[in-house]
Wavefront OBJ file of the C-alpha trace (Angstrom):
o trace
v 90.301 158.440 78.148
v 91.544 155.048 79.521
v 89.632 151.996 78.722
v 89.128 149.295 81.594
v 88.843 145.730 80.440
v 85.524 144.706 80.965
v 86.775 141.001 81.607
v 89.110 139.667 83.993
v 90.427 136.079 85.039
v 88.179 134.805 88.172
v 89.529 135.551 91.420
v 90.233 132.299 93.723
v 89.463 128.592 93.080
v 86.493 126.546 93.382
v 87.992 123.759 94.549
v 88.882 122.468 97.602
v 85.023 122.795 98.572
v 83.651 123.793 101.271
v 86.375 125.031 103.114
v 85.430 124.538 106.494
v 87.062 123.343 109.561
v 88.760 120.091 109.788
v 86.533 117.612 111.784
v 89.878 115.626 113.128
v 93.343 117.254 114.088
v 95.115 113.667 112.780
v 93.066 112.961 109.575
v 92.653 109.273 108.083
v 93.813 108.729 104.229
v 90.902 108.343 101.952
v 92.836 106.215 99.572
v 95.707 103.728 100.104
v 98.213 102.155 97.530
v 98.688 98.794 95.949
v 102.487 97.800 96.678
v 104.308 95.078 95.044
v 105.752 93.089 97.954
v 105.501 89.855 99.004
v 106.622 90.727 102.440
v 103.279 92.679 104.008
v 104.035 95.683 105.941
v 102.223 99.224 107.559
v 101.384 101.655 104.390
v 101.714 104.284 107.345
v 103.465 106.129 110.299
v 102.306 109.001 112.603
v 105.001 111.736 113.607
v 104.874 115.138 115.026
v 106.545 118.763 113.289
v 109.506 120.345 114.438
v 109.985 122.581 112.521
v 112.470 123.506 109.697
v 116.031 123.846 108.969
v 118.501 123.365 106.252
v 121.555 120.747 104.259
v 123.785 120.467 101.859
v 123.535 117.218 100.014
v 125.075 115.758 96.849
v 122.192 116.570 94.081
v 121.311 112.535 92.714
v 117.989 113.586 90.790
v 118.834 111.812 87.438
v 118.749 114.473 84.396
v 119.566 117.418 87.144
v 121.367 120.290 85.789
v 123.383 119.894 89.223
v 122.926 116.293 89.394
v 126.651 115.181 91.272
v 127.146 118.399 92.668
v 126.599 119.866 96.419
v 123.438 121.537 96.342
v 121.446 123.431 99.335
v 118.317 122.165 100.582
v 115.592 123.174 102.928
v 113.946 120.314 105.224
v 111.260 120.084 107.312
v 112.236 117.602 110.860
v 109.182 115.210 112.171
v 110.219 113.759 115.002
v 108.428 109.754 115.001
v 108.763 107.950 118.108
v 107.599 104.419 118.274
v 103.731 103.273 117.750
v 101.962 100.564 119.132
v 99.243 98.345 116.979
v 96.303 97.950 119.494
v 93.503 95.890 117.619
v 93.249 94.518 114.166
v 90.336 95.567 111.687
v 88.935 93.205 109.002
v 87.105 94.977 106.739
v 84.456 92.783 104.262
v 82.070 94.027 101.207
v 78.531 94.964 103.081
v 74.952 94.446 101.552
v 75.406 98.157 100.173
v 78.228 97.311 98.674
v 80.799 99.525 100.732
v 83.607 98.266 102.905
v 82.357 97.430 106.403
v 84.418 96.113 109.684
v 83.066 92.414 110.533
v 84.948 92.231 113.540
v 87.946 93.852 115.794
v 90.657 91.973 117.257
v 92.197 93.365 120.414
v 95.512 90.962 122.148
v 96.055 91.014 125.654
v 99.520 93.001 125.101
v 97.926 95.912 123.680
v 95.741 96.255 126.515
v 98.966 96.558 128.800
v 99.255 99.683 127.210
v 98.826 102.189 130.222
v 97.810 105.406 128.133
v 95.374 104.095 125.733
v 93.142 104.174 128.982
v 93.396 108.021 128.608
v 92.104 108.185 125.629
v 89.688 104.768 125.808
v 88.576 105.171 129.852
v 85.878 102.152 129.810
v 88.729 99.647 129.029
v 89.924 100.012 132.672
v 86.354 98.372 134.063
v 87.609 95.300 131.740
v 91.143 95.460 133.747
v 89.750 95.509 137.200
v 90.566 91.638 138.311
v 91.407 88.684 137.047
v 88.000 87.359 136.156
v 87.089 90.230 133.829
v 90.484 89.837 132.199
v 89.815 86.647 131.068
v 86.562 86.933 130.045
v 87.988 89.632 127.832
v 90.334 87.200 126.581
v 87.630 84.288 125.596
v 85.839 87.792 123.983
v 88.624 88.340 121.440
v 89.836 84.555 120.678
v 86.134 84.361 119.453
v 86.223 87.595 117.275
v 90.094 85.949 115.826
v 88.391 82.756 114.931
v 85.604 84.798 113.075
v 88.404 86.343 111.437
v 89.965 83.056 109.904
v 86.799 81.459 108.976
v 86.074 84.829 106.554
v 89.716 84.910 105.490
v 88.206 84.609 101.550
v 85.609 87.678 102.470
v 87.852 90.077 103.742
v 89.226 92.564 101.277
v 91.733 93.707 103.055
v 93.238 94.693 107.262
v 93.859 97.340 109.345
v 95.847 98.604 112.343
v 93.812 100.718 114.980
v 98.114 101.872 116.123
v 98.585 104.761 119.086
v 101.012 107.287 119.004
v 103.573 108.107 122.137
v 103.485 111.597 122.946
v 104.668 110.877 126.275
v 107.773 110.396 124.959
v 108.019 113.882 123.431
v 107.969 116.335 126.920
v 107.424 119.191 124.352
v 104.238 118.515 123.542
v 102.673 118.790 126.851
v 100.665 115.682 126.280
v 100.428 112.327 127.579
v 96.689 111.612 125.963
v 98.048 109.090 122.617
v 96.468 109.585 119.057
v 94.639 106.942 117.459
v 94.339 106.040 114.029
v 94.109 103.510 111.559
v 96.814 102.221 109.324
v 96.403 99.709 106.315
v 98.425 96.452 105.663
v 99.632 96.219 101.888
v 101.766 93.412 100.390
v 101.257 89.839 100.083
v 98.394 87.443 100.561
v 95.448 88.010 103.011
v 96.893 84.866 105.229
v 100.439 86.299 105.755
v 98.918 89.790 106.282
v 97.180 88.282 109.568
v 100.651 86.424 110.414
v 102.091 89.914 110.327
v 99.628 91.528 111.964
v 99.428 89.582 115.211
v 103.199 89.620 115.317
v 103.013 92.858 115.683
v 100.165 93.306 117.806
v 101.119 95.362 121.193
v 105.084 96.178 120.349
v 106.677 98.586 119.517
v 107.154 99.564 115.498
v 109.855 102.037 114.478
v 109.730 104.259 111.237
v 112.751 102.152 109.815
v 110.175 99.096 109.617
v 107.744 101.098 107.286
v 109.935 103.766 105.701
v 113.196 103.625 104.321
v 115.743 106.568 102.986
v 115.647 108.098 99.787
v 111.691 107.459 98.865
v 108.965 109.327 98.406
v 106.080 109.832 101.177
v 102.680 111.725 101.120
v 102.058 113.611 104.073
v 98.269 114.226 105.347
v 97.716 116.659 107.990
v 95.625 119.803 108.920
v 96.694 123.779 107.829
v 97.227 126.285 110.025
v 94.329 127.912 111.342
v 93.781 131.649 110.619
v 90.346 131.917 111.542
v 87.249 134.137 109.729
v 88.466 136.168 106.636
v 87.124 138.183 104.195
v 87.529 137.485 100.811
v 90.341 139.965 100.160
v 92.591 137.572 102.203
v 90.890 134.553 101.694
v 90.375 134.541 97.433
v 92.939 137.745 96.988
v 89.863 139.388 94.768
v 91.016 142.944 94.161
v 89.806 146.007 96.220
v 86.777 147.974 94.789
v 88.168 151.817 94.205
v 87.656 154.089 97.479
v 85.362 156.609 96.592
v 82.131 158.283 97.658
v 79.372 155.922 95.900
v 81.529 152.870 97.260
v 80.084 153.802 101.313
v 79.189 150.131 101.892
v 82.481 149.418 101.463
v 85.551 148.258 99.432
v 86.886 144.861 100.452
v 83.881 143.251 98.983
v 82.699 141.874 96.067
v 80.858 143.545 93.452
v 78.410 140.835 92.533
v 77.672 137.587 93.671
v 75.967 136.162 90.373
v 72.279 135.021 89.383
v 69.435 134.891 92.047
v 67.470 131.884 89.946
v 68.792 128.753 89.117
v 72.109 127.260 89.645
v 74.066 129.807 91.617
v 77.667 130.547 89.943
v 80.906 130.012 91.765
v 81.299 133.282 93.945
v 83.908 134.135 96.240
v 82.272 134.229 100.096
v 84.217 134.874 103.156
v 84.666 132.249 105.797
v 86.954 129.696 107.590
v 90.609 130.372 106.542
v 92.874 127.819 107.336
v 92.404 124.636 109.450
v 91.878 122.685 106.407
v 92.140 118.759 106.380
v 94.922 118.897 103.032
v 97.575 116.204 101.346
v 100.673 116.847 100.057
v 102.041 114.376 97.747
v 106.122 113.408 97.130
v 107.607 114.395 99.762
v 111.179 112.841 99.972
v 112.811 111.479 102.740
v 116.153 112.816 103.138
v 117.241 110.730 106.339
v 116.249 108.823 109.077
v 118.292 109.486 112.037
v 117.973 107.826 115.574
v 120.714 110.161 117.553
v 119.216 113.758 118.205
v 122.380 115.464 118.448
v 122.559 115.491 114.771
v 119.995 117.786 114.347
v 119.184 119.988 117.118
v 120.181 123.571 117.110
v 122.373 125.294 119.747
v 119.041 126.065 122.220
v 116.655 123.999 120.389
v 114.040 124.819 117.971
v 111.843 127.655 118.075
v 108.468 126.885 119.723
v 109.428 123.331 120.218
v 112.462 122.523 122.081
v 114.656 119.492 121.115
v 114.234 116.224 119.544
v 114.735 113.419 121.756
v 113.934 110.576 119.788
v 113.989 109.137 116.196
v 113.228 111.679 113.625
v 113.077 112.226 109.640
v 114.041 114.973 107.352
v 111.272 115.890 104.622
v 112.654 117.675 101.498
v 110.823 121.177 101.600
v 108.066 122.672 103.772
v 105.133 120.349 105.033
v 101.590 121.693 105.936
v 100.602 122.671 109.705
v 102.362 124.411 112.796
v 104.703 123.234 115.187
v 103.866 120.286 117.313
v 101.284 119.096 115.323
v 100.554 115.352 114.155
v 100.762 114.422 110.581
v 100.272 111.397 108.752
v 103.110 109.861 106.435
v 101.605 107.303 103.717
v 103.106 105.535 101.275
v 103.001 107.518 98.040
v 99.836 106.854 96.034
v 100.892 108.572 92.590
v 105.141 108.302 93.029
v 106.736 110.605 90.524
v 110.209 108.505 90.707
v 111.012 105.669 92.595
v 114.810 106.699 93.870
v 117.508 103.812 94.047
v 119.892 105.645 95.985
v 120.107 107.673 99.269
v 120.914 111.511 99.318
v 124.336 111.602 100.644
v 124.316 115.025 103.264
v 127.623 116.835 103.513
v 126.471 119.563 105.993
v 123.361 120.260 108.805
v 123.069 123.297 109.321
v 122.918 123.619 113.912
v 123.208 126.925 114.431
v 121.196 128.416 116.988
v 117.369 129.214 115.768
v 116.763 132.026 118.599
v 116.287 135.449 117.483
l 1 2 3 4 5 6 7 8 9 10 11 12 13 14 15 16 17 18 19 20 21 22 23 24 25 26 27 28 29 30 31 32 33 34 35 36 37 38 39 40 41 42 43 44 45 46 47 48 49 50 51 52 53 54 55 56 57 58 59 60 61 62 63 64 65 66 67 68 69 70 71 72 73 74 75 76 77 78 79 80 81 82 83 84 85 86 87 88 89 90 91 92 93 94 95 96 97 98 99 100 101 102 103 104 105 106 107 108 109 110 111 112 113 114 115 116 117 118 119 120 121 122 123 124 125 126 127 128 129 130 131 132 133 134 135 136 137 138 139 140 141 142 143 144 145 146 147 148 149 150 151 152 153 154 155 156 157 158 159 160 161 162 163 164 165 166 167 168 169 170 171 172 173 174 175 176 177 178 179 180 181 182 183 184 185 186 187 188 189 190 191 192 193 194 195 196 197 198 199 200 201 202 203 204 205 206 207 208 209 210 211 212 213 214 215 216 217 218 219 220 221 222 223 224 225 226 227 228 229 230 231 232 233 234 235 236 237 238 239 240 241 242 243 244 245 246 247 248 249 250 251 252 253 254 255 256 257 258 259 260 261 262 263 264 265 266 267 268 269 270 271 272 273 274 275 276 277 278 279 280 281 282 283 284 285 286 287 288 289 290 291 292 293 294 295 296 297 298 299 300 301 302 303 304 305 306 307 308 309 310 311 312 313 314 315 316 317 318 319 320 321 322 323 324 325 326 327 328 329 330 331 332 333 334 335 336 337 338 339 340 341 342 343 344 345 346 347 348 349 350 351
């Protein structure tokens, strides 16, 4: 007669806890990076997924079994039109001791920004005449004087930037997504020089990013909906047979009724998670679409039509949906050289 383990590894992971839905379809990062740069610049960028494709490239990892030969690659294309910065964030140390905004800066150039009234409708009552317009503008040079009079206080700034979808007809959007992007480099006074340079133009992905480094992308999973835990923690199937009439895609147990409850698979949300994936690599920045879109266009999307980035592998999330490129908190090489591509692959994606 056979004899069945009576142990087995645990089935699933308990972390990653609770796995509910994501409360925001364009997540903020949690944690930003120190850089070394004297020159202060946007830790951040916004762009949209294409989807995926494929190149050959000259292999320059450094220790590579293939390192100096032509190697094939899978990418993932975001395309990242423009943003605009819309109002500047200084955050200070509260009584609690957690960082708190003491004011928000907003310039008269961001507010010419038509669609940001789609997504913020009371800023059109501000817009009406000339009269509320500049009271709106004594409003702000007030909050920018509080700003440089707690220049020592402030720990560091942020961007409140909009994205363009307008510019992507795919999409089927005009409504622009907001979020907020943190200054890094230099001192606190040449961060606010930068930042109200920059205040209501346009920023491309070629002033934050460059080729060849590494990028963390933060974005939300695919949704799948309510699963069991079959699908959800892959526990295995109890047997089929006539004492098992509750059912088999179940779980035997789920643990202790007193005290501390132990870790037990439960089904749930699948899918629509708020995730990060770290070191992704940019392969290459390109500004001319007709580099990279397939004979008919992408699958589900259509063609690119303005600046866009290859990512080295898959990225999280479907088609169409925002993600959030950060500088790399935890960089596992810092690449001196740009991948040199031999070959994009264009062929047509459709059936």
């Amino acid at each position: 007669m056979g004899h069945r383990k009576l142990a087995s590894p645990r089935r699933g992971s308990s972390g990653l806890r609770p796995r509910k839905r994501s409360s925001e379809l364009l997540p903020t990062p949690r944690t930003w990076p120190q850089i070394n740069s004297q020159n202060p610049k946007l830790l951040g960028f916004v762009g949209y997924k294409v989807g995926m494709t494929h190149v050959f490239l000259v292999d320059d990892w450094p220790n590579s079994p293939t390192n100096g030969k032509e190697i094939y690659m899978p990418v993932t294309v975001v395309e990242v039109p423009p943003i605009i910065p819309l109002a500047l964030r200084a955050y200070v140390i509260d009584g609690k001791g957690e960082p708190n905004v003491i004011t928000e800066y907003w310039s008269s150039l961001s507010l010419q920004f038509g669609d940001i009234r789609r997504r913020i409708p009371s800023l059109s009552s501000f817009l009406k005449d000339e009269e509320s317009k500049k009271k709106l503008d004594e409003k702000f040079s007030n909050k920018l004087e509080i700003i440089k009079s707690n220049l020592d206080k402030i720990i560091y700034f942020r961007l409140l930037v909009a994205t363009q979808p307008r510019k992507i007809p795919s999409l089927g959007k005009k409504k622009p997504d907001l979020v907020e992007i943190q200054i890094g480099g230099g001192e606190k006074k040449s961060q606010l020089e930068y930042a109200l340079n920059i205040l209501g133009k346009e920023v491309t992905i070629k002033d934050v990013f460059k080729e060849g480094q590494l990028v963390d992308v933060i974005g939300v999973t695919k949704g799948k909906g309510f699963a069991g835990v079959i699908k959800r923690y892959n526990v295995i199937e109890l047997p089929r047979w006539h004492k098992h009439r509750k059912g088999s895609r179940k779980i035997g147990t789920r643990g202790p009724s007193l005290g501390t409850p132990s870790y037990t698979p439960q089904p749930g949300q699948l899918g629509f998670h708020r995730r990060t994936e770290y070191n992704k690599r940019i392969i290459k920045i390109g500004e001319d679409p007709k580099e990279i879109n397939p004979a008919g266009g992408f699958v589900r999307y259509g063609i690119v039509r303005n600046t866009y980035i290859l990512l080295e592998g898959s990225i999280l999330g479907p088609k169409k949906r925002p993600v959030f490129l950060r500088e790399p908190v935890r960089p596992s090489y810092v690449f001196e050289t740009v991948p040199k591509i031999t070959y994009v692959n264009l062929l047509s994606q459709q059936g």
